[in-house]
N, C-alpha and C positions, 0 to 999 in steps of 0.2 A: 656118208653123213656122220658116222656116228667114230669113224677113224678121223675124223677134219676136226670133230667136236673134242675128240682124247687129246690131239695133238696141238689144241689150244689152250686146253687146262693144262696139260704140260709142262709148254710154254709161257702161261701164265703164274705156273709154281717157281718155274727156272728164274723169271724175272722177280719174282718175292725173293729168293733166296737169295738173288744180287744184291738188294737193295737190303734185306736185314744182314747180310752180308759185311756190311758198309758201315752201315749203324751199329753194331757188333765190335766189329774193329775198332771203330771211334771211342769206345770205352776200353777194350781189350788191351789194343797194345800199347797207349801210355802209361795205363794202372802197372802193367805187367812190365817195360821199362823203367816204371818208376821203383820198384819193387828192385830189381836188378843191378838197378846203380848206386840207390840207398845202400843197398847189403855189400857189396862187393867194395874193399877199398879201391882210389883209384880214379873211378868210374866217374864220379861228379865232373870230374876235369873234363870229359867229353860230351857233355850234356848236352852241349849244344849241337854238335855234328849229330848226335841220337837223333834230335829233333828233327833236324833234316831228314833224316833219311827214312824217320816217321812221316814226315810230310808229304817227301814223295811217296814213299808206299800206300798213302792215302790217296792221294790224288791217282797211281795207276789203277786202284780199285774202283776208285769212282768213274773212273773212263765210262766204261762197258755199262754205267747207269744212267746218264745222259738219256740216251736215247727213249730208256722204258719212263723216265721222268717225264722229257718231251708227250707222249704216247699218252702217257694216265694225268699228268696236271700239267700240260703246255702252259695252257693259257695263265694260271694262278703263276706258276713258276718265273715265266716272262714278265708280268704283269709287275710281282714283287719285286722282279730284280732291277727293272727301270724306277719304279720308284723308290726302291732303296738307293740307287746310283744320282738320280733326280735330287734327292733328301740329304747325303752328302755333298756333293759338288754344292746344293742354296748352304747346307750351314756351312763350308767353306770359305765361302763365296762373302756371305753375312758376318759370321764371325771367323776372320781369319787367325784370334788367338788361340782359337782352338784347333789349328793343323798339325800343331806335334800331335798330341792323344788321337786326333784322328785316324793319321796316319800311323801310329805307330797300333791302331787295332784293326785297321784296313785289313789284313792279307785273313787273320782269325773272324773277319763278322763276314766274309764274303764265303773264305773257304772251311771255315769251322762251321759259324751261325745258320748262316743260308743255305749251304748244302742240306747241314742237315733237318732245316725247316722243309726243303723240297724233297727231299728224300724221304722223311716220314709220312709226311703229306702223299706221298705217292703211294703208302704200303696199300694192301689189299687185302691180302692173308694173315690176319695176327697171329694168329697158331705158330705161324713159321718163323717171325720175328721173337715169338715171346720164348721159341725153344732155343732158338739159337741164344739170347739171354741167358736162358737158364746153363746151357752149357756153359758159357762162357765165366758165368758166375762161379763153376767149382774151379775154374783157372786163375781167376782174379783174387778169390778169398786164398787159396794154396798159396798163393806169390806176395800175399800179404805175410803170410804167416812163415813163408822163407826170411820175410824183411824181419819180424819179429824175433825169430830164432836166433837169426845171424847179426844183427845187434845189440842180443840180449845174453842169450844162452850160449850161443858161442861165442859171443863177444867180439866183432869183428869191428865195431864199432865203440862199442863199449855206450854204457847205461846213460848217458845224455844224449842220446837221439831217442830213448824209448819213454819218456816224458808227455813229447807232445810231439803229432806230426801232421797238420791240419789237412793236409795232402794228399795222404794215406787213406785217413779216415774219412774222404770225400769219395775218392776211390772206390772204399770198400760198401759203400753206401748201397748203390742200384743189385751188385750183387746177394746182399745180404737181405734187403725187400724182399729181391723175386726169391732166394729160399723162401722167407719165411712165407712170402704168395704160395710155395707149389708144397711147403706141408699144410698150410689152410685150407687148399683144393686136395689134395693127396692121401696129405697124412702120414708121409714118408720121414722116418727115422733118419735117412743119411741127409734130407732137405733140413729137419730142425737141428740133427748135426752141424752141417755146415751156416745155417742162422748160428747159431750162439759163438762159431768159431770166429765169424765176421763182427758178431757185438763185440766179442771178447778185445778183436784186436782195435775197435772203434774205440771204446773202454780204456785201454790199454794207451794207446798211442793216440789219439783221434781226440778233436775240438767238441764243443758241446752240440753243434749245431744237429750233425748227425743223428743224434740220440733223439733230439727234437722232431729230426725226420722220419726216424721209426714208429715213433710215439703218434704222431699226423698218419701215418700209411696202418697200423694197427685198429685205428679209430674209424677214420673212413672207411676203412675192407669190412670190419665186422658190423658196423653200422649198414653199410650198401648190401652185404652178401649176405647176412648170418641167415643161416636155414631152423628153421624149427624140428630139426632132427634130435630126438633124447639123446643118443650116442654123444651126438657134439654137442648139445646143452648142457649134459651129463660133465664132460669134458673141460667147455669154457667155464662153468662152475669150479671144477678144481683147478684153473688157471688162478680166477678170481681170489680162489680162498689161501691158493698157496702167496699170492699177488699180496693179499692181505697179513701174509705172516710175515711176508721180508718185509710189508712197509711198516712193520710194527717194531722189527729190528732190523732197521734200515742200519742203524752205525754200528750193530753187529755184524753183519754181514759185507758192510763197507770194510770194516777193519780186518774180516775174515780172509776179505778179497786181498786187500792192499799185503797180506802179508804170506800169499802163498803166492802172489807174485815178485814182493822181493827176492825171493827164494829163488827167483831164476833173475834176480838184477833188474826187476822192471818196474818201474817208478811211475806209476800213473797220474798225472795233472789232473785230468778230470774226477776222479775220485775222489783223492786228496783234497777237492774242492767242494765234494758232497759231504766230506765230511766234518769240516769247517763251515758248512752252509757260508759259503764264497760263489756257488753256483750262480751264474748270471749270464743267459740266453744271449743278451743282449752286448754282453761284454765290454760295460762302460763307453759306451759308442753314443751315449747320450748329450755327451757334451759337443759333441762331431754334429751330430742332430739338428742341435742350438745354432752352433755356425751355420749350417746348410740352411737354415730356416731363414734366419738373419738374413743373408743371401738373397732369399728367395723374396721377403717380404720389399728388399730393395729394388728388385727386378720381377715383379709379378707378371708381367704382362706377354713377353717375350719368353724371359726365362733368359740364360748365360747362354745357352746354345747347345746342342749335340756334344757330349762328352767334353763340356769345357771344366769339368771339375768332378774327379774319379773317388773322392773322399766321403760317398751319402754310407755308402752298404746298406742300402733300404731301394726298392727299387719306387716305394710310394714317394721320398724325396727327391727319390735322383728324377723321375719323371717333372715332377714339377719343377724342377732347378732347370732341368734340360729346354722344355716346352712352355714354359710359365704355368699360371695356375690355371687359365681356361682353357687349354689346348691339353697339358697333360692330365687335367679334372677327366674331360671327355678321351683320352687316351684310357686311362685308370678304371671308368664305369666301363668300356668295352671289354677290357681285360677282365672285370670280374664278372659280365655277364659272361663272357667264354670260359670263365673257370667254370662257375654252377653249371651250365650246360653241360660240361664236360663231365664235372662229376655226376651229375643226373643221368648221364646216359647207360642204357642196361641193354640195348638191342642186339650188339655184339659183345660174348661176353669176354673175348680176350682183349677186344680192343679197348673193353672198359678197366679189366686189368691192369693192361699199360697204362693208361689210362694216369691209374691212382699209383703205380709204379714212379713215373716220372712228376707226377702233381709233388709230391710227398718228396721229392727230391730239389724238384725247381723252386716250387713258391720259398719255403723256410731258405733254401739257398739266396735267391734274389731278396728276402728281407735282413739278412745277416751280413752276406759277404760283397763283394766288389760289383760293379755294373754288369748286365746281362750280357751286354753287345760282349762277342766274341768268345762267348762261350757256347757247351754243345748241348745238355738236358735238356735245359731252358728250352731252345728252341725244337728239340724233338718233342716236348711239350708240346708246344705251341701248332709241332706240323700234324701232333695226331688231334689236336682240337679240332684242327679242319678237315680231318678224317669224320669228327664226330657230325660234325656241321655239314659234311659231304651227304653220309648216309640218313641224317636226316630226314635231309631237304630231297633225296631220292623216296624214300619212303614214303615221305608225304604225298609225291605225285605217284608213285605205284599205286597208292592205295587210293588215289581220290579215284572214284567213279566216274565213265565217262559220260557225258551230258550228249545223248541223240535226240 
């Protein structure tokens, strides 16, 4: 009994390991080719073939998960994939002006979005997904910072790639959180090492939004977790008071920065923009806004349709533009009752980890930059929310009493 019972936890870790596996790679190796091709002259030119042969190596990994997906959420996985298929074939079908953009995000919402909605959704073990993270985190920030060296310091590129690179610094995002998560749990030296190495290059190279997302994943963690230990009160107090001296000489310490990295030829956009107070989150997208509205108040009721129009970068307009105002209203109140739920949850604590790992990554992404569909956080968001909703609604029946 008890060799049947080993050889199922086992097997149950082997199949965790598949699927964080997967999830893993899905951030690994485009950060780490994009790193690669940036630096190296050349390289661009084959970008596209990279792609490919990303895509297959994605898809042989996912083979061998199929099955454990099948296993731990048939039914959900089945369930979403007919009505995702149902959902496009009617807006095709309804609006057929919107078949280019359809199509041409077809192969990313099935095989980027949805995989990794049913592959998250299937995990079991956060421990095991959240280490392999964390590994993967010192491979991601390193290949950042080869990108940075060799654009900058070596000059392989030379100084007008190391301005801005919205790309990069999206990239260096999920790794740079979970340091800063495993020195908040830890307290380890080489985790807030490699934090500041990953700011630095977000800083450096990297759009504003990022920084936003740090600032969301610091507020939430310490807000959800903070312990009443003196050590670490002791501690986030000299966070606070040091926090209070750079904000007191913020344009000292901007000008400090900006000019020990010219020193190595690296021209920072986003500083430079702190320190002109030009800083703007939002990034004159307001006007974008106005049209998308305009739009919408023309066509309330319907909406344009499924991806007929890729210009909101807000996903509270693009829903409504997509769905009309009743349909994507009640889309929108779902979404945020699954967020609160989500961030409320404290039962598991790695899973509530990830949890504010990917929160902190997807939301400010989805209100800033291009539509959801077809991208990969988002939706590993979204599959540990029904992790959170899983365990739940299991808990609730364990624990109810039974009635003889």
């Amino acid at each position: 009994m008890g060799t049947c019972l080993g050889e199922q936890a086992y097997k149950f870790e082997k199949d965790d390991k598949k699927i964080s596996f997967v999830l893993t790679a899905e951030l690994l190796l485009p950060a780490v080719k994009f790193a690669i091709f940036q630096s190296i002259p050349g390289l661009p030119n084959y970008n596209e073939y990279a792609n490919i042969v990303l895509s297959i190596i994605m898809l042989i990994l996912i083979i061998p998960t199929i099955n454990i997906v099948f296993k731990r959420s048939g039914q959900i996985a089945i369930m979403s994939f007919f009505i995702l298929t149902i959902f496009i074939l009617f807006n095709l079908f309804i609006f057929p002006q919107n078949s280019i953009n359809i199509k041409a995000h077809l192969f990313r919402i099935y095989f980027v979005s949805y995989i990794c909605f049913v592959l998250a959704m299937s995990l079991r073990d956060y421990k095991i997904f959240l280490s392999y993270l964390y590994r993967a985190s010192f491979i991601i920030i390193i290949s950042g910072f080869f990108m940075l060296a060799s654009t900058s310091i070596i000059g392989v590129v030379g100084k007008a790639q190391t301005e801005y690179n919205m790309s990069l610094s999206y990239y260096m995002l999920i790794p740079t959180l979970t340091m800063l998560l495993i020195y908040y749990q830890k307290k380890q030296t080489r985790s807030i090492f490699f934090f500041f190495l990953g700011l630095i290059i977000i800083l450096v190279m990297g759009s504003r939004g990022p920084i936003l997302c740090i600032l969301a994943f610091s507020l939430i963690y310490n807000l959800k977790h903070i312990r009443l230990v003196i050590s670490e009160l002791f501690l986030n107090f000299s966070y606070i008071i040091l926090g209070i001296i750079l904000a007191l000489n913020w344009k000292k310490t901007i000008l400090w920065l900006l000019n020990v990295f010219s020193r190595f030829n690296i021209h920072s956009r986003t500083l430079q923009s702190l320190l002109i107070d030009k800083i703007d989150f939002y990034a004159g997208r307001g006007n974008i806004a106005n049209k998308i509205l305009g739009i919408i108040s023309e066509k309330p009721i319907f909406g344009i349709g499924f991806l007929g129009n890729l210009t909101s970068h807000n996903i509270i307009i693009e829903t409504l533009l997509f769905f009309g105002v009743i349909i994507g209203s009640i889309l929108l109140i779902l979404l945020t009752y699954v967020i609160i739920k989500s961030l409320l949850y404290k039962n598991n604590k790695e899973l509530s980890f990830l949890i504010i790992i990917f929160f902190s990554y997807a939301l400010p992404d989805a209100l800033l930059n291009l539509t959801i569909w077809g991208k990969d956080m988002f939706w590993i968001y979204m599959g540990l929310t029904v992790c959170v909703i899983r365990n739940q609604v299991k808990n609730k029946y364990t624990s109810t009493p039974s009635m003889n």
